[in-house]
C-alpha positions, -999 to 999 in steps of 0.1 A, spaced: 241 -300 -148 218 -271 -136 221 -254 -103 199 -233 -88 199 -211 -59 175 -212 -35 160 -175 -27 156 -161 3 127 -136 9 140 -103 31 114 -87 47 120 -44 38 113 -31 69 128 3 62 95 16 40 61 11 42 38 -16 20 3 -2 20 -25 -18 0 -53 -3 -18 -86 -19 -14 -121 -15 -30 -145 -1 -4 -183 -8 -3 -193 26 -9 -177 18 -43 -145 39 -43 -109 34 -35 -86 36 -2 -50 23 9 -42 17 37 -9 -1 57 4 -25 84 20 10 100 -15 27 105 -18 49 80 -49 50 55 -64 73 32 -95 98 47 -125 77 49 -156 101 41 -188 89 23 -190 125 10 -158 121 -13 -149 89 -30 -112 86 -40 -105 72 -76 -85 41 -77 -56 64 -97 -61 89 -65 -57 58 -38 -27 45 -58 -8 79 -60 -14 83 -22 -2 48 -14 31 54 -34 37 85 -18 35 66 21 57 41 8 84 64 -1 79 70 34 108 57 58 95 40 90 101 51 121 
């Protein structure tokens, strides 16, 4: 006999999710549901490593 449990997704809604996304300049940005992004500029492309660090850092963010 195998049981299971059923799981039930919990929405965190203490810290921030933010994404990082290709852009069509070619380079990398985050961004999240709260606002917040990386500096858009067409002068200075982030580096996927660059967007991902600054995404990590605002989600160790706590919401307000």
């Amino acid at each position: 006999m195998t049981t299971t449990t059923a799981r039930r997704s919990r929405t965190d809604l203490a810290h921030h999710h933010p994404r990082v996304c290709r852009t069509e300049l070619g380079g990398w940005t985050w961004e999240c549901a709260c606002g917040g992004a990386s500096a858009r500029s067409r002068t200075t492309r982030l580096t996927w490593h660059q967007a991902f660090v600054g995404a990590l850092i605002h989600s160790a963010s706590i919401c307000p």
